[in-house]
GUDOZA-621436 format. One record per residue (C-alpha): x, y, z; residue number from 1; residue in three letters. Coordinates in steps of 0.02 Angstrom, whole numbers, plus 50000, padded with zeros to 5 digits. Layout:
GUDOZA-621436
     u     v     w resi resn
     X     Y     Z  NUM  ALA
...
END
This chain:
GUDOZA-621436
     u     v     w resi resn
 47547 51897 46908    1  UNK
 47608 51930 46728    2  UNK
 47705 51793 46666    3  UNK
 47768 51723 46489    4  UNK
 47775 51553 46475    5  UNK
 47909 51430 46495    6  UNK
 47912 51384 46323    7  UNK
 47932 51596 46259    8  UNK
 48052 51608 46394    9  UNK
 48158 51462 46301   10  UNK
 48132 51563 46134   11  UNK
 48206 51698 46184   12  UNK
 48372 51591 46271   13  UNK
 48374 51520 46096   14  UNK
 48352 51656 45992   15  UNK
 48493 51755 46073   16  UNK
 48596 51609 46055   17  UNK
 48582 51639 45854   18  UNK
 48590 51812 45877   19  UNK
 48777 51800 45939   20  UNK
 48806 51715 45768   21  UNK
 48677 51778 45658   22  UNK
 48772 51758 45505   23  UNK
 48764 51559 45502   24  UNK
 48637 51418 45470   25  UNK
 48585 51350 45650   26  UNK
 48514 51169 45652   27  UNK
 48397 51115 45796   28  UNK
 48524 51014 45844   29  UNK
 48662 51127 45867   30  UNK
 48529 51252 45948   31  UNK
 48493 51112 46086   32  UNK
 48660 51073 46125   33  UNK
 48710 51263 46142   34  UNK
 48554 51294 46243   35  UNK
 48533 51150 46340   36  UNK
 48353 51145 46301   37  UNK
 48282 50971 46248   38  UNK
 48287 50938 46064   39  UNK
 48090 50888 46051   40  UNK
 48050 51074 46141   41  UNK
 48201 51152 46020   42  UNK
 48093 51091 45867   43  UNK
 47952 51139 45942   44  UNK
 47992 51313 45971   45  UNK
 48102 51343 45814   46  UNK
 47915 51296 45711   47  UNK
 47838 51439 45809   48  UNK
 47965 51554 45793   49  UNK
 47939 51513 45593   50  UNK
 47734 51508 45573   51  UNK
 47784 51690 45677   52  UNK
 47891 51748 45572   53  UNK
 48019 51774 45670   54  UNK
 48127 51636 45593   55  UNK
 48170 51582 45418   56  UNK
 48222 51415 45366   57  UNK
 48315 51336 45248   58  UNK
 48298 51148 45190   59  UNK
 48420 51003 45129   60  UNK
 48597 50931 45218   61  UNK
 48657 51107 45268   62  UNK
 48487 51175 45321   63  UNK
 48427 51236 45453   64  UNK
 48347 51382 45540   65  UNK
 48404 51597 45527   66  UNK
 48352 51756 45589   67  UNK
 48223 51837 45484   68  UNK
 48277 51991 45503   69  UNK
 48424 52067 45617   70  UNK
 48429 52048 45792   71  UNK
 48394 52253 45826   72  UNK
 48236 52223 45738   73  UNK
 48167 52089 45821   74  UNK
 48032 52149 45953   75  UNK
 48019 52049 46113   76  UNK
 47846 52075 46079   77  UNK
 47852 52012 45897   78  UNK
 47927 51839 45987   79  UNK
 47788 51838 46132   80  UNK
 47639 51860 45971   81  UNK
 47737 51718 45884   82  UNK
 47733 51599 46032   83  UNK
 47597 51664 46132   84  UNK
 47475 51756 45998   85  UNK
 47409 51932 46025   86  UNK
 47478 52032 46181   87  UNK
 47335 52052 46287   88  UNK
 47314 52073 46490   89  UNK
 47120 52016 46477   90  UNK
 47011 51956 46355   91  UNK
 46922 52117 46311   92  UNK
 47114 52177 46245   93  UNK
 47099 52064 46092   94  UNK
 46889 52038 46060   95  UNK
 46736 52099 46153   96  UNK
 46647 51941 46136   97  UNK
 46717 51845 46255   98  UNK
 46664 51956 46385   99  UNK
 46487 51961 46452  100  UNK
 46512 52120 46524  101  UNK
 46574 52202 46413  102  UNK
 46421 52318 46354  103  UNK
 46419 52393 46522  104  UNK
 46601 52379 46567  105  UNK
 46691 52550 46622  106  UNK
 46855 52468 46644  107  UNK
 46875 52415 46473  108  UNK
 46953 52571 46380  109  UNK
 47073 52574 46551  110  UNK
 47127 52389 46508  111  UNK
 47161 52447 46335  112  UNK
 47292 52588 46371  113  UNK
 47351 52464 46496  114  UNK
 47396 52337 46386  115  UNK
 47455 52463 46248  116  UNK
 47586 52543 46376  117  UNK
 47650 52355 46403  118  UNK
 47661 52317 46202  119  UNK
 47768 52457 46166  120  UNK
 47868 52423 46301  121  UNK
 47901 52256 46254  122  UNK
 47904 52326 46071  123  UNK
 48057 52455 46141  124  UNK
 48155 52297 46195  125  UNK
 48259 52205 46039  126  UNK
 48334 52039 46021  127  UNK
 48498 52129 46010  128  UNK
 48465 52216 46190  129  UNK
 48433 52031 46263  130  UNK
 48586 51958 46211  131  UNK
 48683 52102 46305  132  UNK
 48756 52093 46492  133  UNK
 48625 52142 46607  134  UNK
 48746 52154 46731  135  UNK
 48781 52323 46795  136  UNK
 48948 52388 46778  137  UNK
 49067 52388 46923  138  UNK
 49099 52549 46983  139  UNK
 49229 52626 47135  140  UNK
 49181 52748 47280  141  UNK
 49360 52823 47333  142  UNK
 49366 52767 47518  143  UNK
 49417 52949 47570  144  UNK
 49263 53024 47495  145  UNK
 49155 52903 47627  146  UNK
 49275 52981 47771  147  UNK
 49207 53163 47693  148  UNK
 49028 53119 47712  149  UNK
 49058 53036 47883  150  UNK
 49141 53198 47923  151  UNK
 49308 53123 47989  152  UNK
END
C-alpha cells in the first residue's frame, strides 16, 4: 500500500489552513490552535516545510511563518519532497545502488514510468485544489423522470 505519512498528511491540513489566509503572518501557535495539531509536531513540520522550501519565515515579535509562493503553485508533490524527500515507489526510482539487482533487473525502467505517472499526478494537484470542497455537489433527479424509466 502507498501511503504518506502522518506527519505530510498534517502538512498539508496545515498548509491549507494558511492558504485560506495567505495574505498574513501565521505563528506556530496560531497554526496549532487552528489545526488542532500539537504545537511540538506544528514546529516540527513548519521547519520542514521551510528547509523545503515550501515555507518562508519571518523573525522578531510579529514573525512567523508564510507561503512561499501562492497556493496554485504549490505542488502536492513539492510538499511530499519537502517532508518526505524524493518521490519514489522503490529504491531503484531515486539511485541504482541500493539495489543488488539492479544490473540484471527488467523491471526497473517499468518502475520508472511508474513512479513518473504518480509525480505528475501529484504535481497536477495544487495547494489551492486541497483547500477546496471535495464534496460533490448536490444534484436533483425529477421524480417523474424515474416513473419514465420505470415505464409507469
Amino acid at each position: 500500500m502507498l501511503r504518506i505519512s502522518k506527519l505530510t498528511d498534517y502538512a498539508i491540513v496545515m498548509l491549507s489552513a494558511m492558504a485560506k489566509d495567505k495574505a498574513e503572518i501565521h505563528a506556530a501557535i496560531e497554526i496549532s490552535s487552528a489545526t488542532g495539531i500539537a504545537l511540538p509536531t506544528v514546529s516540527k513540520i513548519l521547519k520542514l516545510l521551510l528547509n523545503g522550501g515550501v515555507l518562508v519565515s519571518t523573525r522578531g515579535a510579529k514573525g512567523g511563518y508564510v507561503l512561499a509562493r501562492e497556493p496554485d503553485s504549490i505542488t502536492v508533490a513539492a510538499v511530499i519532497a519537502a517532508m518526505e524527500g524524493p518521490i519514489a515507489l522503490t529504491e531503484c526510482s531515486i539511485s541504482h545502488e541500493g539495489c543488488e539487482q539492479s544490473s540484471g533487473c527488467e523491471m526497473r525502467g517499468n518502475w520508472s514510468v511508474i513512479n513518473q505517472t504518480i509525480q505528475k499526478a501529484l504535481e497536477s494537484v495544487s495547494l489551492a485544489d486541497m483547500t477546496r470542497s471535495a464534496v460533490p455537489e448536490e444534484f436533483h433527479i425529477p421524480v417523474t423522470s424515474l416513473y419514465r424509466e420505470l415505464g409507469r
